[in-house]
Backbone as CSV, one residue per row, in Angstrom:
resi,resn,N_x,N_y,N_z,CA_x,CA_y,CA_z,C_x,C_y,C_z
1,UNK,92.278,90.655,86.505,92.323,89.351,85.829,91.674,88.310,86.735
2,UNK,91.042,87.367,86.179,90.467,86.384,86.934,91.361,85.488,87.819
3,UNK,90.655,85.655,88.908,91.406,84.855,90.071,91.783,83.381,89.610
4,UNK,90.417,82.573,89.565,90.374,81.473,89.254,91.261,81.072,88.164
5,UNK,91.433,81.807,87.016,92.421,81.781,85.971,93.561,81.828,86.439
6,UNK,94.210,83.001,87.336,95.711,82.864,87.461,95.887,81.314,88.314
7,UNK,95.189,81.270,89.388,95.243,79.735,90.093,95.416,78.645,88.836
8,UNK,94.685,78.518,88.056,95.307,77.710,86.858,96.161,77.576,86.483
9,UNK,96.471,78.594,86.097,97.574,78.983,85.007,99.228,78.809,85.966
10,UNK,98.614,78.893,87.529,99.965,79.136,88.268,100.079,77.114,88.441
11,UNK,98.957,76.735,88.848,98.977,74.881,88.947,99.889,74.379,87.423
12,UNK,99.124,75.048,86.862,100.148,74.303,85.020,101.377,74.649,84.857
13,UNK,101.792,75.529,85.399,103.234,76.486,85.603,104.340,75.441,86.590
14,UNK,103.478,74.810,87.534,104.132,74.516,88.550,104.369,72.924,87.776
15,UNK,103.610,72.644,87.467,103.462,70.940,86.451,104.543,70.678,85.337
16,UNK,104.221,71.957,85.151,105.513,72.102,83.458,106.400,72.168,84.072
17,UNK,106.858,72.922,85.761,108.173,72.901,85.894,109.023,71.757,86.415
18,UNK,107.978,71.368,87.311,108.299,70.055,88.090,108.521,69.237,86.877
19,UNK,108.144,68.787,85.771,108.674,67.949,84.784,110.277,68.366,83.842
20,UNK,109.862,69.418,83.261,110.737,69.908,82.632,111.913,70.457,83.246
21,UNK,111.909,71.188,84.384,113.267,71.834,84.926,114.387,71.026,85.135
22,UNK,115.317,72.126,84.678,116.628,71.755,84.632,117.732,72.668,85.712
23,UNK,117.218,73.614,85.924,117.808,74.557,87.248,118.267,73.733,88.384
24,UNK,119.939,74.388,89.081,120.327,73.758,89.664,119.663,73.355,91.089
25,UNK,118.312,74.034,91.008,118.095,73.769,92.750,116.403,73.268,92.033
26,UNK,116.242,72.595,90.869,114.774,72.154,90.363,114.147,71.133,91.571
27,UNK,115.096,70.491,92.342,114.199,69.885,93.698,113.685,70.441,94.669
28,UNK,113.378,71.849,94.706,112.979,72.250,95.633,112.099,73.800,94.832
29,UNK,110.957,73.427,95.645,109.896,73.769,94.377,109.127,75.376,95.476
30,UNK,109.670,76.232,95.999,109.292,77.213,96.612,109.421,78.341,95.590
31,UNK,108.084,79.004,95.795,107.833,79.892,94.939,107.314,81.182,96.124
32,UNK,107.409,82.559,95.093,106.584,83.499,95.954,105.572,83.405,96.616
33,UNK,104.548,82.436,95.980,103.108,82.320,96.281,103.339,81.981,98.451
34,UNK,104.018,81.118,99.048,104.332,80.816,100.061,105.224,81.622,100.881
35,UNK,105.316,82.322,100.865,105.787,83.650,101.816,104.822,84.809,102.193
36,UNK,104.978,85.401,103.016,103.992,86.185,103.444,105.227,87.442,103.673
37,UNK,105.469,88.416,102.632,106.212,89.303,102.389,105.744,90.901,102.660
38,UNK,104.491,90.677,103.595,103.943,92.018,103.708,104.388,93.138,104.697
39,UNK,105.206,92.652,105.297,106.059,93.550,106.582,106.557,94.051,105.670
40,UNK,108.189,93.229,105.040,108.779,94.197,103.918,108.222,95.402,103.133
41,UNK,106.830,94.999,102.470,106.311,95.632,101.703,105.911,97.079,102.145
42,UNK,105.231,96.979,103.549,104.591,97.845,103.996,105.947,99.275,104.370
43,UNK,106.877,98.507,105.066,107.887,99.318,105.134,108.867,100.229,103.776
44,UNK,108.553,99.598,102.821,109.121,100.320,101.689,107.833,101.238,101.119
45,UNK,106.765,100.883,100.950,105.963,102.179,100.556,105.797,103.600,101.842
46,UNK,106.313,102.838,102.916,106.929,104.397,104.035,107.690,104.795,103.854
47,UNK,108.840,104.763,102.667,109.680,104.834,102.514,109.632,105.917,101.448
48,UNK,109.961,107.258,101.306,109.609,108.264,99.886,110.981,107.735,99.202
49,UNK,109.932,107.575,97.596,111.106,106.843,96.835,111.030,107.938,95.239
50,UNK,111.219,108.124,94.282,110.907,108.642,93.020,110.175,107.394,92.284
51,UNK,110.455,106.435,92.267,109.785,105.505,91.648,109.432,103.924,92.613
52,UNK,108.248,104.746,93.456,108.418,103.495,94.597,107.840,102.486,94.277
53,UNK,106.866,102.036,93.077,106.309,100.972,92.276,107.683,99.902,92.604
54,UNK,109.042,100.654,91.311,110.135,99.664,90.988,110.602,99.512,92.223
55,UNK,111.044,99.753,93.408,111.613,100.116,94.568,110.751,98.921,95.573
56,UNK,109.558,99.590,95.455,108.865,98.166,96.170,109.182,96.911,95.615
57,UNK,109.150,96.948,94.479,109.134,95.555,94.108,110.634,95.014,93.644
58,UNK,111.752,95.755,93.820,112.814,95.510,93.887,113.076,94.534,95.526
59,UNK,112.424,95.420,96.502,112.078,94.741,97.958,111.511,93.392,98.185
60,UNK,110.642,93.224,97.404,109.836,92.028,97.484,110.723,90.807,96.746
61,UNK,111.431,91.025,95.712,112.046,90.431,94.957,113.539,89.665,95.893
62,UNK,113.926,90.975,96.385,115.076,90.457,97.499,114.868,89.754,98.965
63,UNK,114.012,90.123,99.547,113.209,89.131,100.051,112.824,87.828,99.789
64,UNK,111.826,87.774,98.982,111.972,86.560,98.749,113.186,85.491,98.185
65,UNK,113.821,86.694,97.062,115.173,85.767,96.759,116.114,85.114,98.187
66,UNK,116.176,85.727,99.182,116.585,85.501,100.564,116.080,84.433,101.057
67,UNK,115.013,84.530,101.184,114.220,83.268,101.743,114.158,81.633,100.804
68,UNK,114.841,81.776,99.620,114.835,80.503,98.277,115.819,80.169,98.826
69,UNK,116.985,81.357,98.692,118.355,80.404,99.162,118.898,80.121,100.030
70,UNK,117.674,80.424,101.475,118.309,79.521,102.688,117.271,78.285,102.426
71,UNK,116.638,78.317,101.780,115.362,77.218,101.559,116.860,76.033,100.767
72,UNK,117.927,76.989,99.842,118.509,76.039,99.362,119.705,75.228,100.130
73,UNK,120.054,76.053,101.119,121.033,75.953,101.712,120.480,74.777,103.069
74,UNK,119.821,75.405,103.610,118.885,74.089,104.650,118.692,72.530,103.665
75,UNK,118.303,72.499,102.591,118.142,71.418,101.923,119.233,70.237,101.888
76,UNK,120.774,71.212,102.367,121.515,70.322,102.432,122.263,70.241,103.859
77,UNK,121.487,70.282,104.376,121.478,70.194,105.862,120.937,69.263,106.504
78,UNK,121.263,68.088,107.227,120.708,66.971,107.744,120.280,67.232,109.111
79,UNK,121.782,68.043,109.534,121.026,68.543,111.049,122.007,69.838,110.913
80,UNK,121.611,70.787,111.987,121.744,72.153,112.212,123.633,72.007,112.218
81,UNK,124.014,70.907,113.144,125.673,71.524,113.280,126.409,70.151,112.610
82,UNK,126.532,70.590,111.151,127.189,69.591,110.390,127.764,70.345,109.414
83,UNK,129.523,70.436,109.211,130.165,71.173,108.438,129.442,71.716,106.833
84,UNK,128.387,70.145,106.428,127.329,70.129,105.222,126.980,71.291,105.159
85,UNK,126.557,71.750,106.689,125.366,72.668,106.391,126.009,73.796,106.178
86,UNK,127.001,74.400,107.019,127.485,75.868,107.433,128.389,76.146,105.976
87,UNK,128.774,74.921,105.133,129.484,75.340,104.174,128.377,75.346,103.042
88,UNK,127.111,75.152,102.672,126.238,75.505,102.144,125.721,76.862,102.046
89,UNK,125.538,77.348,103.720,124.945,78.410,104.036,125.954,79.403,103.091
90,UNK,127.447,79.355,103.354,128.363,80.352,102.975,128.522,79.982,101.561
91,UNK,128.439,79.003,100.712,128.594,78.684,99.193,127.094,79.507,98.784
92,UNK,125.989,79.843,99.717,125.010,80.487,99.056,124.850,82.107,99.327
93,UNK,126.230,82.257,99.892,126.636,84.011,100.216,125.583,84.441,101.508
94,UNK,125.441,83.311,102.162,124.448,83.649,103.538,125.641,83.621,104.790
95,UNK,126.247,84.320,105.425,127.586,84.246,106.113,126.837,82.966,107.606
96,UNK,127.311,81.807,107.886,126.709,81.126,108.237,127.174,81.236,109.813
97,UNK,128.596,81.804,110.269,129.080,82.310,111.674,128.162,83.495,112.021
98,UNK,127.618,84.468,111.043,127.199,85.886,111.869,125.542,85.231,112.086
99,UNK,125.118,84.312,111.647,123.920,83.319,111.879,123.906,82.186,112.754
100,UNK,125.163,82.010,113.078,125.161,80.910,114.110,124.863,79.784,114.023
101,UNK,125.185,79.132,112.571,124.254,78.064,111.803,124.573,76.900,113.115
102,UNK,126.099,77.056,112.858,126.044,75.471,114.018,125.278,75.122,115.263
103,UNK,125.341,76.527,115.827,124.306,76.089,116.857,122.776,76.669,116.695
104,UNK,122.102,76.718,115.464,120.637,76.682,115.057,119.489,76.177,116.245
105,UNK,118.919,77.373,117.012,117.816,76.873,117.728,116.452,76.367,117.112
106,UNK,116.171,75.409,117.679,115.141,74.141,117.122,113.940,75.353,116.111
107,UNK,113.719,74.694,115.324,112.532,75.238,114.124,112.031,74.070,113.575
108,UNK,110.979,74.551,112.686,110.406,73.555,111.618,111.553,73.564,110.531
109,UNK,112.119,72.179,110.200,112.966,72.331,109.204,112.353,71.945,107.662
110,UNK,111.066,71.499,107.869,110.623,71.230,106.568,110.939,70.006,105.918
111,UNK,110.849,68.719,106.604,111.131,67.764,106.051,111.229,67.367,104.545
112,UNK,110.375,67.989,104.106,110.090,67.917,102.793,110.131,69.302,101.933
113,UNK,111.078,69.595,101.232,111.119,71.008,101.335,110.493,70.769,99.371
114,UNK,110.187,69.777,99.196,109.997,69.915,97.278,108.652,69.769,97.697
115,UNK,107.904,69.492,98.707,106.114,69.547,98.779,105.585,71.241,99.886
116,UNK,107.089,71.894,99.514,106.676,73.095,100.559,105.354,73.802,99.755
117,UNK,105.338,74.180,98.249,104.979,74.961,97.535,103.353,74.272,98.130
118,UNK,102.987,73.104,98.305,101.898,73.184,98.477,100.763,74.014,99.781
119,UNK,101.799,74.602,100.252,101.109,75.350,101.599,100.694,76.411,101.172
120,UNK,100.226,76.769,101.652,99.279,78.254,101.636,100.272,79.706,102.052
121,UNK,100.922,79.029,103.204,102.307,79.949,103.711,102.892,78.947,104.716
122,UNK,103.756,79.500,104.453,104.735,78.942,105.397,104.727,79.750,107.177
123,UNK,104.652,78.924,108.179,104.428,79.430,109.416,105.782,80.124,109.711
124,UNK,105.549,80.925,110.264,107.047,81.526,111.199,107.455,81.051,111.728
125,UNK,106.868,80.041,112.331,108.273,78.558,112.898,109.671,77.892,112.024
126,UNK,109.205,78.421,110.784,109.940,77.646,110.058,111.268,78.285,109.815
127,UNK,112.401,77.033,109.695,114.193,77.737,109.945,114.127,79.377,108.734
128,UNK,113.556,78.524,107.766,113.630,79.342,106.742,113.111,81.210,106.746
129,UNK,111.871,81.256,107.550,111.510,82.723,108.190,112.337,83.120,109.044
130,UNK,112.968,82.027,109.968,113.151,82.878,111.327,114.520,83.272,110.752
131,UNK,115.614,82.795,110.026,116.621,82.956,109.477,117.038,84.194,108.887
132,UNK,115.771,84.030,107.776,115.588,85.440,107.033,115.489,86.553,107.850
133,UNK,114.664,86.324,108.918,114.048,87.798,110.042,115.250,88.152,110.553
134,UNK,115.918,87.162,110.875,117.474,87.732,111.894,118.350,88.258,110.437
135,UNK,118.613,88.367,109.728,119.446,88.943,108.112,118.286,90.281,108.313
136,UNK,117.711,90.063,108.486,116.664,91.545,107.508,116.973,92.409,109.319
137,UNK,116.347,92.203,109.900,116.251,93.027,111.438,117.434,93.274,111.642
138,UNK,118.416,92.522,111.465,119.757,93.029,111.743,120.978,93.631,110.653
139,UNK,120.336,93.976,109.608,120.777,94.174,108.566,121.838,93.605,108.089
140,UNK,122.276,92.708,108.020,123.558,91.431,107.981,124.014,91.403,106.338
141,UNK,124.891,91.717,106.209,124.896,92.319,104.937,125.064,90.271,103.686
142,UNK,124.339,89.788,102.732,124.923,88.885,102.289,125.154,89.228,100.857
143,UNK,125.307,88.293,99.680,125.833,87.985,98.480,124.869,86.614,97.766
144,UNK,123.881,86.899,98.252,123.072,85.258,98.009,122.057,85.939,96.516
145,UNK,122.176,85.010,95.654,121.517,85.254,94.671,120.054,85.885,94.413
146,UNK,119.953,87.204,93.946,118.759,87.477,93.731,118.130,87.883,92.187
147,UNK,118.622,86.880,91.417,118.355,86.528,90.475,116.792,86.308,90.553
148,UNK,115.876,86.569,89.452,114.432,85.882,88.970,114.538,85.613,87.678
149,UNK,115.252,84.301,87.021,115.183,84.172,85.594,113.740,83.760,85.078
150,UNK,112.882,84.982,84.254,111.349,84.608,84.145,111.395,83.795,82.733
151,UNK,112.877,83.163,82.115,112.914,81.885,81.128,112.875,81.011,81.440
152,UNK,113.578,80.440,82.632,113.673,79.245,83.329,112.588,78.912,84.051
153,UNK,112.090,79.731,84.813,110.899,79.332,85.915,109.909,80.632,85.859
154,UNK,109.190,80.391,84.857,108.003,81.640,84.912,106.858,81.243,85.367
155,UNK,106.939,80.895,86.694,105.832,80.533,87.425,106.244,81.844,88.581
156,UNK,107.794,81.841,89.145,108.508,82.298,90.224,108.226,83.549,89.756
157,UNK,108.535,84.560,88.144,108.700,85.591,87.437,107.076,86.092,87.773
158,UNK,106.224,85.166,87.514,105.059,85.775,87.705,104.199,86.123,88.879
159,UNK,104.699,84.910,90.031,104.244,85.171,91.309,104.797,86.439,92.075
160,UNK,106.287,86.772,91.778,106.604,88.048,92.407,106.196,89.132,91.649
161,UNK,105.428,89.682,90.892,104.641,90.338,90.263,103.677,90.617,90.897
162,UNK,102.836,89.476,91.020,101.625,89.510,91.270,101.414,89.248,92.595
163,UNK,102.261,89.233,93.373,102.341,89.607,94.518,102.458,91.174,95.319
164,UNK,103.517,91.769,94.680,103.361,93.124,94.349,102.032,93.881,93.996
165,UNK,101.250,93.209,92.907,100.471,93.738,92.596,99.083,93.505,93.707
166,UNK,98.848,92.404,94.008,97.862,92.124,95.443,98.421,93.047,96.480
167,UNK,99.583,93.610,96.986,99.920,94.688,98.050,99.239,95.458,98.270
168,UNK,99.618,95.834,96.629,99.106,97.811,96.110,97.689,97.717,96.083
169,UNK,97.056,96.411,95.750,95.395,96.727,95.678,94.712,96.895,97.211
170,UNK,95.513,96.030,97.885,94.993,95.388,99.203,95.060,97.498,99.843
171,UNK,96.560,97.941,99.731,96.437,99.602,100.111,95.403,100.249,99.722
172,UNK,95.402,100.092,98.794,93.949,101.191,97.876,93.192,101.311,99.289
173,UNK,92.362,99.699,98.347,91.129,99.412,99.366,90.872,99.481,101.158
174,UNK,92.092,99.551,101.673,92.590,99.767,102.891,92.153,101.407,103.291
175,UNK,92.558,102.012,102.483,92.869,103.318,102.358,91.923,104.255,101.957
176,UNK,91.164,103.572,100.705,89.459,103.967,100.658,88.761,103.649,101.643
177,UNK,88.765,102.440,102.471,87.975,102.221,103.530,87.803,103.413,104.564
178,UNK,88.976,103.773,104.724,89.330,104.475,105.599,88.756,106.189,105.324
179,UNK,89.274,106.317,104.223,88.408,107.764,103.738,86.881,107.605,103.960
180,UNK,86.272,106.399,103.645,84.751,106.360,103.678,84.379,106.360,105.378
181,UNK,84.986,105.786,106.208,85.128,105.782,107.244,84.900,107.338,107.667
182,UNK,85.742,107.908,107.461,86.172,109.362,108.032,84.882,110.077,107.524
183,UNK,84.505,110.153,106.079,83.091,110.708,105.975,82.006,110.132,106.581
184,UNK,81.609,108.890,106.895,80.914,108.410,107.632,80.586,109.224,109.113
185,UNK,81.837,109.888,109.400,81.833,110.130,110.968,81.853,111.702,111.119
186,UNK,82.158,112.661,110.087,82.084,113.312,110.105,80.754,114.236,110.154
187,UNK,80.848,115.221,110.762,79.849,116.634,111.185,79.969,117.532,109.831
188,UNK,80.645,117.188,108.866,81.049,118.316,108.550,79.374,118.491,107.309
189,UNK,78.812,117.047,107.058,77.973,116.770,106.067,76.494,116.427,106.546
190,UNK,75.657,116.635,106.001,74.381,116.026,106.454,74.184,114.354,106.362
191,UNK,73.446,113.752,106.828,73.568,112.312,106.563,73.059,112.055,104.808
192,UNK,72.037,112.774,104.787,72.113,112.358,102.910,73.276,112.484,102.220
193,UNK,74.118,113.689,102.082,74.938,114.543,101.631,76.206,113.450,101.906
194,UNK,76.293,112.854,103.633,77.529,112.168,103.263,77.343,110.819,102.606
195,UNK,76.209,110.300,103.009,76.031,109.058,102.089,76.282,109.121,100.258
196,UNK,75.514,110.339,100.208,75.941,110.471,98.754,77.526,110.866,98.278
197,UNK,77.928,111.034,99.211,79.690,111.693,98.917,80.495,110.196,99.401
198,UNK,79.685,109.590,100.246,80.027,108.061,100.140,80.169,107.205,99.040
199,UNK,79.195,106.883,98.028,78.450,106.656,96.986,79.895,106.951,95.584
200,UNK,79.595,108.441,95.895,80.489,109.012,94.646,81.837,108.496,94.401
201,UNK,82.376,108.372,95.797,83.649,108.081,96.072,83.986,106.464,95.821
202,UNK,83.592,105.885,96.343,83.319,104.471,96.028,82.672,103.886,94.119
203,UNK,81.999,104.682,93.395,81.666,104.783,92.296,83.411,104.848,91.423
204,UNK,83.606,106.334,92.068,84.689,106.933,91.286,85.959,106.246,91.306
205,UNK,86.392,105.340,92.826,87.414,104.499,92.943,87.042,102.925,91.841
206,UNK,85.832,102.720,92.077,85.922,101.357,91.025,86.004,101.613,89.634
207,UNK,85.823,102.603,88.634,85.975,103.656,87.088,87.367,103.544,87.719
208,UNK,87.722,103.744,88.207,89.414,104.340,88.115,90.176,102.384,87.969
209,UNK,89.823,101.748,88.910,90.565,100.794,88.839,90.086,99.888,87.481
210,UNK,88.680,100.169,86.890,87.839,99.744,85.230,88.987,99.984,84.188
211,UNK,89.383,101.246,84.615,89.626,102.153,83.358,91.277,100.982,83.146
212,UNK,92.192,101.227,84.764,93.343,100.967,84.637,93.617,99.169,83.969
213,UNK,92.350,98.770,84.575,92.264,97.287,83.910,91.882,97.055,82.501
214,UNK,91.361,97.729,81.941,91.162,98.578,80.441,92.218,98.967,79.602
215,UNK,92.719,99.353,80.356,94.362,100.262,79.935,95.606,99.639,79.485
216,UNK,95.606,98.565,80.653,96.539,97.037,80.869,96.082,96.126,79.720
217,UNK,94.952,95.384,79.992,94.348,94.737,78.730,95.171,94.958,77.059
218,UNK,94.293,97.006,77.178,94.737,96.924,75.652,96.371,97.023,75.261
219,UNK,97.291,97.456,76.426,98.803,97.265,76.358,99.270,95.823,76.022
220,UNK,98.252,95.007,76.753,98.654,93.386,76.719,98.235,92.579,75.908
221,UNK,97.582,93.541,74.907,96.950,92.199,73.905,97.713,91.837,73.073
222,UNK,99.169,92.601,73.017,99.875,91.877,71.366,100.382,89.990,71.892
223,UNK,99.852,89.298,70.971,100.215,88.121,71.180,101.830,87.300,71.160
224,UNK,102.704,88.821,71.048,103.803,88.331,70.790,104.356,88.550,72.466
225,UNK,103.646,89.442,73.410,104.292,89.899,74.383,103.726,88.642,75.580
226,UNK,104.422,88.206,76.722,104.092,88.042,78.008,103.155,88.133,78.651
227,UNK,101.792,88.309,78.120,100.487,88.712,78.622,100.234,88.886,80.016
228,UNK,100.259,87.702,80.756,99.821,87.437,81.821,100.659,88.734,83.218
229,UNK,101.967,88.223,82.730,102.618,88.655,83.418,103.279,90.388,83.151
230,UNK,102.782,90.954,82.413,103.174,92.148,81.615,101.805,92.852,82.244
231,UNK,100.299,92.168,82.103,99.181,92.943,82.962,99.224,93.163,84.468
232,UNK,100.143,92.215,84.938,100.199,92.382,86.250,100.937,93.529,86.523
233,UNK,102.075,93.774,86.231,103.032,95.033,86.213,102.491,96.028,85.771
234,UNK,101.629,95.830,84.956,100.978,97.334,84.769,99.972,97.779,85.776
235,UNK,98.968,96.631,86.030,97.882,96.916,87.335,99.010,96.858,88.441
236,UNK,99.748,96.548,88.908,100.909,96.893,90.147,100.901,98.463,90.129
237,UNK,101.488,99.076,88.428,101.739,100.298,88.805,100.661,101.331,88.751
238,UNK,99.762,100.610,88.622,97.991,101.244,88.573,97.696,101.973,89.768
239,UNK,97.652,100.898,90.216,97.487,100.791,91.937,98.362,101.484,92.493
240,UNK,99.301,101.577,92.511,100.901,102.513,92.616,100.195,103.877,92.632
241,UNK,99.824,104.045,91.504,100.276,105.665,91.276,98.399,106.043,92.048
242,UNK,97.351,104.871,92.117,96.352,105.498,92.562,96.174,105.691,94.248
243,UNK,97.167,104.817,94.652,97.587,104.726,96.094,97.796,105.964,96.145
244,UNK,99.151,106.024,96.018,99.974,107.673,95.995,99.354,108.855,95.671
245,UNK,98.298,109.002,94.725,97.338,110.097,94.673,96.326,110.264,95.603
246,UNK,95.876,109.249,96.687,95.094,109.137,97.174,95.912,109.613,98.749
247,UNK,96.890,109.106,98.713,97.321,109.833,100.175,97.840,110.864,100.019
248,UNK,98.495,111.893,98.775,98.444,113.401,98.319,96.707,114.283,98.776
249,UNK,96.101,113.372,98.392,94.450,113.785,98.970,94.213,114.412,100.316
């Protein structure tokens, strides 16, 4: 799907919500698009799953849900050791003693946490990463909402999608590189022979990802369904299953 299009479609998403929302945390406007969730990611496709498409993206989903609701919980935080804060942290099922909220070593707190969405990502300085990293590395067990209602805010419904789905492509292509690589270097071919087995391979990977974008399309054209966000889940599991055939290879 066109880049330039989803960037649209995600700016008008974000416009309609900022006006219209009614959700209890509508002042604070962080979406998937601003996280950089690719550690998680990478570690769950090492992971042998039966259905590691849903599995990954069950990961990505909790993750980021993690990272919203200390985004919500910091919001009502003026400074690091104020009863405000630590009883926030724990009203958002983030245990705020096994985190040490009161005594919080210095971070970016995000002064402005409703103009966060405009960043590109958020740096690892910020309370909100380093928070999350100590819960995830230390496996800290919480209760914090990982809800994605895609009625209320289908900007959020669609970015963790399509975030997922940029992973699995980014592997492919990672991963084809790498095969072309290996024939490149190999003895085993003449230099015509591997160039042309170069060629083929690279031919045959872009038909495969034609076909799957082909495939998605005609699943997504009924005008009654979710379009946007229904093609993404399907090219997610495109990519999924062509990943996974490709390292069976």
């Amino acid at each position: 799907m066109n880049k330039e299009y989803l960037s649209k479609v995600r700016l008008l998403m974000i416009l309609a919500f900022c006006i219209l929302a009614t959700a209890p945390r509508a002042d604070i406007q962080l979406t998937p698009w601003i996280f950089d969730l690719r550690k998680q990611f990478d570690e769950c496709i090492n992971t042998p799953a039966d259905d590691l498409y849903s599995r990954c993206q069950d990961v990505l989903t909790v993750s980021y849900t993690l990272r919203r609701e200390i985004a919500g919980a910091l919001n009502n935080c003026k400074s690091a050791n104020t009863k405000r804060c630590t009883k926030a942290f724990n009203d958002a099922g983030l245990p705020a003693d096994r985190l040490d909220i009161a005594n919080l070593n210095r971070c970016e707190m995000l002064s402005d946490l409703n103009e966060a969405y405009l960043h590109d990502k958020l740096s690892e300085g910020t309370c909100i990463e380093q928070l999350a990293r100590i819960i995830e590395s230390n496996g800290i067990p919480t209760t914090h909402n990982t809800v994605i209602s895609c009625s209320i805010n289908y900007v959020e419904c669609l970015e963790i999608f399509s975030k997922g789905t940029k992973y699995w492509e980014n592997n492919v292509w990672i991963l084809h590189m790498d095969t072309l690589q290996a024939i490149l270097q190999s003895t085993d071919f003449s230099n015509e022979t591997s160039h042309r087995y170069y060629s083929l391979l690279e031919h045959q990977l872009k038909l495969k990802i034609d076909l799957a974008n082909t495939n998605c399309s005609i699943l997504t054209i009924n005008p009654h369904r979710s379009n946007t966000r229904d093609h993404e889940i399907c090219m997610g599991e495109a990519y999924a299953e062509i990943w996974l055939r490709m390292q069976a290879d």
